[in-house]
Structures are given as C-alpha cells and as structure tokens.
C-alpha positions as CSV (number, residue, x, y, z in Angstrom):
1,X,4.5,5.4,-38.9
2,X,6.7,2.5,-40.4
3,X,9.6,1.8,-38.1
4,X,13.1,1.1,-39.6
5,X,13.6,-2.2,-40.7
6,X,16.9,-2.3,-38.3
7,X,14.5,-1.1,-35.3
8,X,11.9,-4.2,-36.5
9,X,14.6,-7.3,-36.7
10,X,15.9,-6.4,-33.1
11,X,12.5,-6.5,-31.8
12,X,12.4,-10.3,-32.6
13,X,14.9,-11.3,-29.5
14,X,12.5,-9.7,-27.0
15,X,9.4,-11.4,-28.6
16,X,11.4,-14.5,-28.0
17,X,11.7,-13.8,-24.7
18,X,7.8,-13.6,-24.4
19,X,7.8,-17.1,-25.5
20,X,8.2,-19.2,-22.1
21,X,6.0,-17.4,-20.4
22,X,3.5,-17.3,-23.3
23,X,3.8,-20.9,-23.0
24,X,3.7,-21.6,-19.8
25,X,0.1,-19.5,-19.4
26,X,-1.2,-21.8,-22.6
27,X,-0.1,-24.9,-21.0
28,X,-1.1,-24.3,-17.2
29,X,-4.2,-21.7,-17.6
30,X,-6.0,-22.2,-20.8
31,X,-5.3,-26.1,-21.7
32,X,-7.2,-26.6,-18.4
33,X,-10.1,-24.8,-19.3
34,X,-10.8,-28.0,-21.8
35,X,-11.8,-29.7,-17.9
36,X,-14.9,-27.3,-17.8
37,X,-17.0,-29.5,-20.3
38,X,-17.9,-31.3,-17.3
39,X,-19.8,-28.9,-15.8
40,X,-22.0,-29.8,-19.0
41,X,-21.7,-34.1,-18.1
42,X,-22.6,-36.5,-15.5
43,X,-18.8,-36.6,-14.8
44,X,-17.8,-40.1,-14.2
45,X,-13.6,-40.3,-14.0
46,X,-13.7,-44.0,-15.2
47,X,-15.5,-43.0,-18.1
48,X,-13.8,-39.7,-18.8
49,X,-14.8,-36.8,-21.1
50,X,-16.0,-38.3,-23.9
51,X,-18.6,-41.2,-22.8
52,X,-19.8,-39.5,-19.4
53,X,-23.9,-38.6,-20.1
54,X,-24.5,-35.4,-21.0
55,X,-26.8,-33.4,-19.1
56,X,-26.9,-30.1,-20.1
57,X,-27.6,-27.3,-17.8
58,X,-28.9,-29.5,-14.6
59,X,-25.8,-28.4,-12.3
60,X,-26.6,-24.7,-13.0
61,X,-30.2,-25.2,-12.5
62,X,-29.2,-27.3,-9.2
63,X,-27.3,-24.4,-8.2
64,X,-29.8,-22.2,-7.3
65,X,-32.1,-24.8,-6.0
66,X,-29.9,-25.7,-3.0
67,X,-30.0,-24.1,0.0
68,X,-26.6,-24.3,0.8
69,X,-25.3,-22.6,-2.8
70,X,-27.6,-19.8,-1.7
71,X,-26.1,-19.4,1.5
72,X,-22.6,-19.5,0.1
73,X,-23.3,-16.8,-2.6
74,X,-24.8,-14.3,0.0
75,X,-21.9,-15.0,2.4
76,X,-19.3,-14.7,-0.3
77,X,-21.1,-11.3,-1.6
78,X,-21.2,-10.5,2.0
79,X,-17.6,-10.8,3.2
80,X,-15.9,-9.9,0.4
81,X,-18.2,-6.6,0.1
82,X,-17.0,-5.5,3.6
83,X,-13.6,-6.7,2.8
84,X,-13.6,-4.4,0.1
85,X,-15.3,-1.4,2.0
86,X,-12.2,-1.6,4.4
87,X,-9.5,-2.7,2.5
88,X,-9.9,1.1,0.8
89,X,-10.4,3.0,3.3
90,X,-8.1,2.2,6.4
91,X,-5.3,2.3,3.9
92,X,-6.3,5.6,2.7
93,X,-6.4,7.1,6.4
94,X,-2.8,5.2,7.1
95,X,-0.9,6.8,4.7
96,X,-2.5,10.3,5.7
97,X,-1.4,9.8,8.6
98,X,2.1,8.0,8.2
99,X,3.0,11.1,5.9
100,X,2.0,13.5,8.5
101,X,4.8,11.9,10.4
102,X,8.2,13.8,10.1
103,X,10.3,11.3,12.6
104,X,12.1,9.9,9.2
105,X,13.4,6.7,11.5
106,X,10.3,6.1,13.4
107,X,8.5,6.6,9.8
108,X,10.0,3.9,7.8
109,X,10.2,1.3,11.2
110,X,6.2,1.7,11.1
111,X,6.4,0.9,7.6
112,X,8.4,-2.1,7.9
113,X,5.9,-3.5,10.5
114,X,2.7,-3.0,9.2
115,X,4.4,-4.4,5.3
116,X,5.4,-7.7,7.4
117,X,2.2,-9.4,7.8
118,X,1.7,-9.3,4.0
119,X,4.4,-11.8,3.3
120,X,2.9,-14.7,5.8
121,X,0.8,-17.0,4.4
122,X,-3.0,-17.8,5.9
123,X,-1.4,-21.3,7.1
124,X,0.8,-19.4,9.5
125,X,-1.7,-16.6,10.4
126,X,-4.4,-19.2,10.4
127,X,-2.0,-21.1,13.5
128,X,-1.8,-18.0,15.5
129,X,-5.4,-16.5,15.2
130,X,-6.9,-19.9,16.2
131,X,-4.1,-19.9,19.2
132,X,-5.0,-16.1,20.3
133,X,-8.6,-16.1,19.6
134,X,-9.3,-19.3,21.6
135,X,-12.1,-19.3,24.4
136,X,-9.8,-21.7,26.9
137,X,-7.0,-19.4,27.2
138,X,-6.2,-17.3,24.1
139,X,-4.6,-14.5,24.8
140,X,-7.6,-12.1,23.4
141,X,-10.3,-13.7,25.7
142,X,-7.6,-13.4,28.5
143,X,-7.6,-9.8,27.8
144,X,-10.8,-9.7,27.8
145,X,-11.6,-11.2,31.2
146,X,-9.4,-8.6,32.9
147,X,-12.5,-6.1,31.7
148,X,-14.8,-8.1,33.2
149,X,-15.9,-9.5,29.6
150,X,-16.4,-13.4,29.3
151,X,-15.1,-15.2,26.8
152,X,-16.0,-14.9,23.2
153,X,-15.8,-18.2,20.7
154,X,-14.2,-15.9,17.8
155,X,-13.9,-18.9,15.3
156,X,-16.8,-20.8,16.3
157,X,-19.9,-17.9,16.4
158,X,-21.4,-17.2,13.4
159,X,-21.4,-13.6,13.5
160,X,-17.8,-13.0,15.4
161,X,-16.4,-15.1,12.5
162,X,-17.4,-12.9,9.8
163,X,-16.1,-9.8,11.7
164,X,-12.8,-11.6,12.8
165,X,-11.9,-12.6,9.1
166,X,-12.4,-9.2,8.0
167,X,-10.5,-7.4,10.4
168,X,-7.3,-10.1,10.7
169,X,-7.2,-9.6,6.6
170,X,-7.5,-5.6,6.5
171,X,-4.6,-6.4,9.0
172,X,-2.7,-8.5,7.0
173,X,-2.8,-6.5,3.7
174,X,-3.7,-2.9,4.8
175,X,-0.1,-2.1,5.3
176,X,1.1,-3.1,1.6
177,X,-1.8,-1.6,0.0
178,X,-0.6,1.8,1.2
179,X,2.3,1.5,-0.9
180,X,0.0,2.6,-3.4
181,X,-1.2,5.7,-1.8
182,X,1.9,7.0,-0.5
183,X,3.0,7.0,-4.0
184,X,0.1,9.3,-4.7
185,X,1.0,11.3,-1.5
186,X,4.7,11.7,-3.1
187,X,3.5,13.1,-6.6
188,X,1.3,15.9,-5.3
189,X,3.7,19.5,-5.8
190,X,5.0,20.9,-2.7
191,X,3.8,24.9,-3.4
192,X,0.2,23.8,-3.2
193,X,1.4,22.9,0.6
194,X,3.5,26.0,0.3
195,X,0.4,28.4,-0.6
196,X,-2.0,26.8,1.4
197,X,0.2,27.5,4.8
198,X,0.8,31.1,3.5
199,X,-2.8,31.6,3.1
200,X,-2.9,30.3,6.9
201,X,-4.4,26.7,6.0
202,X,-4.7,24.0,9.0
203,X,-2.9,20.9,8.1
204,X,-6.6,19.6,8.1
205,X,-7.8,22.3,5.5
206,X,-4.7,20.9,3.3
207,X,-5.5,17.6,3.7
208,X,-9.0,18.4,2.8
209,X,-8.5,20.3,0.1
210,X,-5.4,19.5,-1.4
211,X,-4.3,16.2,-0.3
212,X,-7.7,14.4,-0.7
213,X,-8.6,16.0,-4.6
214,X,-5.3,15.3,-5.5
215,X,-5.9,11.4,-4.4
216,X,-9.3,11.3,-5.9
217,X,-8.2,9.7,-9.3
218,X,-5.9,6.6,-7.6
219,X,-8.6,5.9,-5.0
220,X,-11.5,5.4,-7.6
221,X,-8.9,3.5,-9.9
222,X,-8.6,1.2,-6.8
223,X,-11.8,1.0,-5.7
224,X,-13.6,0.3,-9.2
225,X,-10.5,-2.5,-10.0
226,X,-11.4,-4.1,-6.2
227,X,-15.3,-4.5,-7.7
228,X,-14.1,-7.2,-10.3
229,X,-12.9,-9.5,-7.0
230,X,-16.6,-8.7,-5.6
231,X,-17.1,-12.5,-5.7
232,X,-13.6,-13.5,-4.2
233,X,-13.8,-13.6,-0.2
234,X,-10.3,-15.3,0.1
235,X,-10.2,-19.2,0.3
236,X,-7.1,-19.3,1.4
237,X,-8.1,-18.0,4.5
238,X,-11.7,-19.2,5.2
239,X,-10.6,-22.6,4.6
240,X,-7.4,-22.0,7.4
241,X,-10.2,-20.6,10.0
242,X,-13.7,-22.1,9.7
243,X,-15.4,-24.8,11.0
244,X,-18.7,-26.4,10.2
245,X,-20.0,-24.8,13.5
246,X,-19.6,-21.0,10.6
247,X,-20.5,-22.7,7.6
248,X,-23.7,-20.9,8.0
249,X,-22.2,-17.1,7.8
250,X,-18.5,-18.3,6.8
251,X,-19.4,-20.9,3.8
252,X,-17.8,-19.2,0.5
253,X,-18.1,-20.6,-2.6
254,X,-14.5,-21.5,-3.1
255,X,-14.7,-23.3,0.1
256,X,-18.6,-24.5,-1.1
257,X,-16.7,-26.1,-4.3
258,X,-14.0,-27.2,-2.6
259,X,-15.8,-29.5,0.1
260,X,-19.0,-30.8,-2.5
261,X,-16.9,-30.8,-5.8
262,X,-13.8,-32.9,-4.4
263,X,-14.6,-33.9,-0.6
264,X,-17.8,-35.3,-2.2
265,X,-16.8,-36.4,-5.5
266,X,-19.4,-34.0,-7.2
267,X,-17.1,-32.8,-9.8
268,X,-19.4,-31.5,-12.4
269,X,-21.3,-29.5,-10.0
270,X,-18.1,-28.0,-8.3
271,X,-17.4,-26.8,-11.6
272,X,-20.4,-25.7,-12.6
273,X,-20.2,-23.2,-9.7
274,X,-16.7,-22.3,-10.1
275,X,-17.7,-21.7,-14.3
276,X,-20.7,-19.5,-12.9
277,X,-18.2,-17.7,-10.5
278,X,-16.0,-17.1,-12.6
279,X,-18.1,-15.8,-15.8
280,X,-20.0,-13.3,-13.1
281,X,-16.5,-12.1,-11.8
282,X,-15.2,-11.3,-15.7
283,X,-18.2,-9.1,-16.5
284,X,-17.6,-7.1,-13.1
285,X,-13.7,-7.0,-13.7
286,X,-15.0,-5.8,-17.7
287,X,-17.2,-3.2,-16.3
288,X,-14.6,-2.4,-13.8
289,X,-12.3,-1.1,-16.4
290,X,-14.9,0.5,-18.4
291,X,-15.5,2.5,-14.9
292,X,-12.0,3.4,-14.2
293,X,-11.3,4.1,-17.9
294,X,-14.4,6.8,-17.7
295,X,-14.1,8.3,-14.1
296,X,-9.9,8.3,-13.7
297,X,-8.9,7.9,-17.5
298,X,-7.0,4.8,-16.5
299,X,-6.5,2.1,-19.2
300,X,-4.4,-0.8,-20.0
301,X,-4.9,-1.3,-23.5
C-alpha cells in the first residue's frame, strides 16, 4: 500500500535521528574490522598494513596446532556450556517461586536484592570473591572450618575455579534474567488458575500444567538465543579471577588472545583467533534464530 505523501515527508525527521547512531556503529564497529587483514600478515606495527609479509592462513593453521589454543577452546566450550545450562534454569525456578509468594512487600524487597548484583561490575565482585574465597582467612573457608572442612584454594584449584566462576555469575545475573520470566508469569489468564482450583488442582498440578506450557515458548526463545554466546565464557570476569595456577581449566579464548595477541606482541595470531571466534559464534547466533523463528515463531526481521 502507498503511504500518503504527507505520512512519507514526516518520516524523514526520525530517519535523521538514526543518523548519529548509524554513524557512530560505522565509525567505532565496522571501520575497525579493516584491522582484521592482519590476521592474514606477519603483522609488524613499524611497517603497518600495507608492507607487513603476507602469509596467508599460517595463524589459523597455528591455531590448532598449539596446545594451549586447544585447551582454551575446550575450556571456553566448557564454561560457557554450564553457564548456559544454569543461567536458564535457576531463573526459571526463581520466578516460580517468587510469584508463588503473596507477601507483596517481602516480594518486591527479594526482587530488589537478587536485581542488585547485576549492576556491579566484575572489578568490584572480582575484589570481594578473591577476599571471601581466600584459603588464609576468607570468610567461606572460615565457614567452612567450623564443619570440620579444611580449607579449599577456590581461585587457585583447577577444578574449584571452574565451579566458582559459574556459580558467582548465575549469582550475579540470575536475578535480572528473571525479569524476563516473570513477564511471562504476568501474561498467562487468571481463569485457567481459576478452573484448575475448581477442578481441585494442587498449586503443583497448575504449575505443571498451566504455568510451565504456557512458559514453554519464552524459555526456548531464550535458550536457543543463549546458543549464539556458546563461545563467550565472560572475559570480564576470568580475567578479574584467574591466575596462571587455572590457566589449565580457566584459560578462555578471550583471555588466550588477550595475553598472546597483546602481552606477547603476537597480533596477527590474537586476531586470527578472535576472526575464528567470532565467524563460529555468527553461524550459531544465525542458526539460533532460525531455531527460535521455527520452534517459538519469534523473529526480528
């Protein structure tokens, strides 16, 4: 249908608007990308783009022949697999259980508290995990004592680390993702609840069979979207918590192209892993959508 040409010369001032921020992704997110031709070069800065040797594909092929790029891909895959496992689910069981709550007050201060932790950064919780979780008098291993229990090196044993950065970030964000499904909660009609209770349903027969089906479509929107960060563990707060006594079961590759790309001056391999990271992580986010577009009908465009 051909909109009036009154309706069509008002829309320009609102695609004028778009313009700074159109600008703004040009100049800061795809200008950049230009830098990726390294990944392809013998990168040397004093020589710059155009007269450093070019090498081809030797930094990808290099990539899977060290050790340590191995072990970074299986950890990353790893941790941010469980991340995701939990990052659904315990927000899924909060808000069942937060809206079984009927103390309105009590309600929205548990809210509050459990929301709060989202808005600190991993410097700050990074400070106070590696003060609690210490082995000379943290206040966890302190704890811990008092049940007979000795102390525990949280940030310094391979296998504690993994389980500690998983549960101190379902901690931090589990309480902001269930925004999401309280929303859902809110939107599901009243008389089914009505019904089911005249019928003489349990509140655990409505949950099961009303609550849960009428949730289905929001948690597989959520979970398939969460698949396209499959390959994102969280730098932010490895690189606030590990230590090279981890890098074995904590190494990621964020924090892998972080410490050989610029702590070793080994640009055009740091970018060759970051290029191969980030290719991988746009197919999954691609078949992501396609997923939540078939099994929820959710789509964007």
């Amino acid at each position: 249908m051909q909109l009036p040409a009154s309706t069509r010369k008002f829309r320009w001032p609102l695609y004028f608007m778009l313009l700074p921020a159109v600008l703004l992704t040009v100049v800061f997110s795809y200008i950049p990308m230009g830098g990726l031709v390294i990944a392809f070069q013998d990168y040397r800065p004093a020589r710059g783009f155009t007269e450093s040797e070019w090498v081809g594909l030797k930094h990808f092929r290099n990539l899977f022949e060290y050790p340590e790029s191995s072990t970074a891909f299986w950890n990353t895959l790893i941790i941010s697999s469980l991340k995701l496992i939990f990052q659904l689910w315990v927000p899924i069981v909060f808000a069942l259980l937060l809206n079984e709550m009927r103390h309105m007050a009590l309600k929205r201060t548990v809210q509050t508290l459990v929301y709060l932790p989202h808005f600190l950064s991993w410097v700050i919780l990074g400070g106070v995990l590696v003060d609690i979780l210490s082995p000379d008098g943290g206040m966890v291993n302190q704890a811990l004592s008092v049940l007979g229990i000795g102390p525990i090196h949280f940030l310094g044993d391979g296998a504690w680390f993994r389980f500690t950065v998983i549960v101190s970030d379902v901690w931090k964000e589990f309480g902001f993702s269930t925004i999401v499904f309280l929303a859902s909660l809110a939107g599901i009609n009243p008389a089914l609840y009505e019904a089911a209770e005249v019928d003489g349903a349990t509140r655990l027969r409505q949950t099961l069979h009303i609550t849960l089906p009428a949730m289905t479509p929001i948690i597989i929107v959520v979970g398939t979207l969460s698949l396209g960060n499959i390959l994102n563990a969280g730098f932010d707060q490895i690189f606030n918590l590990y230590n090279p006594l981890v890098y074995e079961k904590g190494d990621i590759l964020d924090t892998y192209v972080y410490r050989v790309g610029i702590l070793s001056g080994k640009f055009s391999f740091g970018t060759a892993v970051g290029l191969l990271k980030s290719a991988i992580s746009f197919l999954l986010i691609v078949a992501a959508y396609r997923a939540a577009y078939r099994y929820a009908n959710y789509k964007i465009f």
